[in-house]
N, C-alpha and C positions, 0 to 999 in steps of 0.2 A: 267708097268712103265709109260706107257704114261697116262694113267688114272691120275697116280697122279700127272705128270707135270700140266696136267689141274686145276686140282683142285687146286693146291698152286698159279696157274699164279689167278685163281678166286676168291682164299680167300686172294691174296695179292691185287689182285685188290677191292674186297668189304672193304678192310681196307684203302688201300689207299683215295677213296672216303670217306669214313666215319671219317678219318684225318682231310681231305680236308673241311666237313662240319662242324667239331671242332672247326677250324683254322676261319672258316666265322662265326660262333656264335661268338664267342672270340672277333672278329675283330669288330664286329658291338655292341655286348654291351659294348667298353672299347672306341669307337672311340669317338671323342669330341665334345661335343654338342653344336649346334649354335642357335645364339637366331633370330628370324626374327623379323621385324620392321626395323624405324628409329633409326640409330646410331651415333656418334658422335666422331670421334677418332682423336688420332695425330698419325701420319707417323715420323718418326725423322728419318735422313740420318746424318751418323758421319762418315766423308770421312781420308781418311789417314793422311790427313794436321792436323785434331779433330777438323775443322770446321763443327758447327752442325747446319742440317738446318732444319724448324719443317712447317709440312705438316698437316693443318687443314684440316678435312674431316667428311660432313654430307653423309651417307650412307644407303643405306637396304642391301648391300651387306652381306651375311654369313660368307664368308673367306674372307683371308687377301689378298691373289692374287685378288680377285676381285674386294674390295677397292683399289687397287695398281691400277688397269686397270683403275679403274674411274678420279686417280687421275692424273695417266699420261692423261688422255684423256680432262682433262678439263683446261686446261691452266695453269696451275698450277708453271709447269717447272720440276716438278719432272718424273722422266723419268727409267726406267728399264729394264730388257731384263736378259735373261737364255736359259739354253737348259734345252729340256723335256725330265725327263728319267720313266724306269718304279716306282721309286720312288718318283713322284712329280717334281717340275720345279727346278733345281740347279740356284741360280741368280748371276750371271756373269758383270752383269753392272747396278751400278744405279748412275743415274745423270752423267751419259757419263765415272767414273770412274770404271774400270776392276779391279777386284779382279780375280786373278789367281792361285788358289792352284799348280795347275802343274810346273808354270813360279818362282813364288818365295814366295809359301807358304802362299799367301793370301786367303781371305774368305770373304764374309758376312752374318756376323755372327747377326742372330735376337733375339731380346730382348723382352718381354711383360711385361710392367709394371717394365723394371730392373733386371729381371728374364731372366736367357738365354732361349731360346723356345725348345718348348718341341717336335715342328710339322714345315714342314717346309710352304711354302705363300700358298700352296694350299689348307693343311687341317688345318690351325690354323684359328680357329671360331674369330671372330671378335665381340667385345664386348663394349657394351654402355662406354663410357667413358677413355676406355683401351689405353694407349700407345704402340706403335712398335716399335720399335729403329734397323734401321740396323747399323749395325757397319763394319766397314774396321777391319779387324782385322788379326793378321798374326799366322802362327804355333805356335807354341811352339817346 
């Protein structure tokens, strides 16, 4: 009896890892591809008032969090902030205004190109020419 306990903790655990290397091939050819070089994007902030404000930005930054880093960082005025979870950065404030899903159902909610985002600032690749648009935006 205990033979076989062994052997199913072994053949659950060689399956288990081999799930687990599934799951990283999967992951790695389906994730989104960044282009390197010089970029050139607009940042847009559409605050709950629907005053919209547009953030020009020359970049080599790959992701959107990065460009966002360079642009708070450079005088700009544009300003952001979240908490890091094991899913990437959740963004909690930009330009000094709080979006609160907990408190009353808000979000900011990202756009590419008009398109709601499919990734959220950490792993959305950043593209010559491409628009970002955060929006204030509430539940439904």
């Amino acid at each position: 009896m205990k033979n076989n306990n062994k052997k199913g903790i072994i053949i659950g655990a060689i399956a288990l890892i081999a799930l687990i290397a599934v799951f990283a091939v999967v992951y790695f050819i389906n994730r989104p591809a960044t282009s390197k070089g010089a970029k050139n994007i607009t940042v847009e902030v559409k605050a709950s008032t629907g005053d919209v404000t547009d953030y020009e930005l020359s970049t080599d930054a790959e992701y959107l969090k990065d460009a966002m880093d360079e642009l708070s960082s450079n005088g700009s005025g544009f300003s952001y902030s979240g908490t890091d979870s094991e899913y990437g950065i959740m963004i909690e404030y930009i330009n000094e205004e709080r979006a609160s899903f907990a408190e009353d159902g808000a979000y900011w909610a990202l756009y590419v190109n008009g398109e709601y985002g499919q990734y959220g600032a950490d792993a959305q690749p950043v593209t010559d020419g491409d628009t970002y648009a955060w929006v204030y935006e509430l539940a439904q």
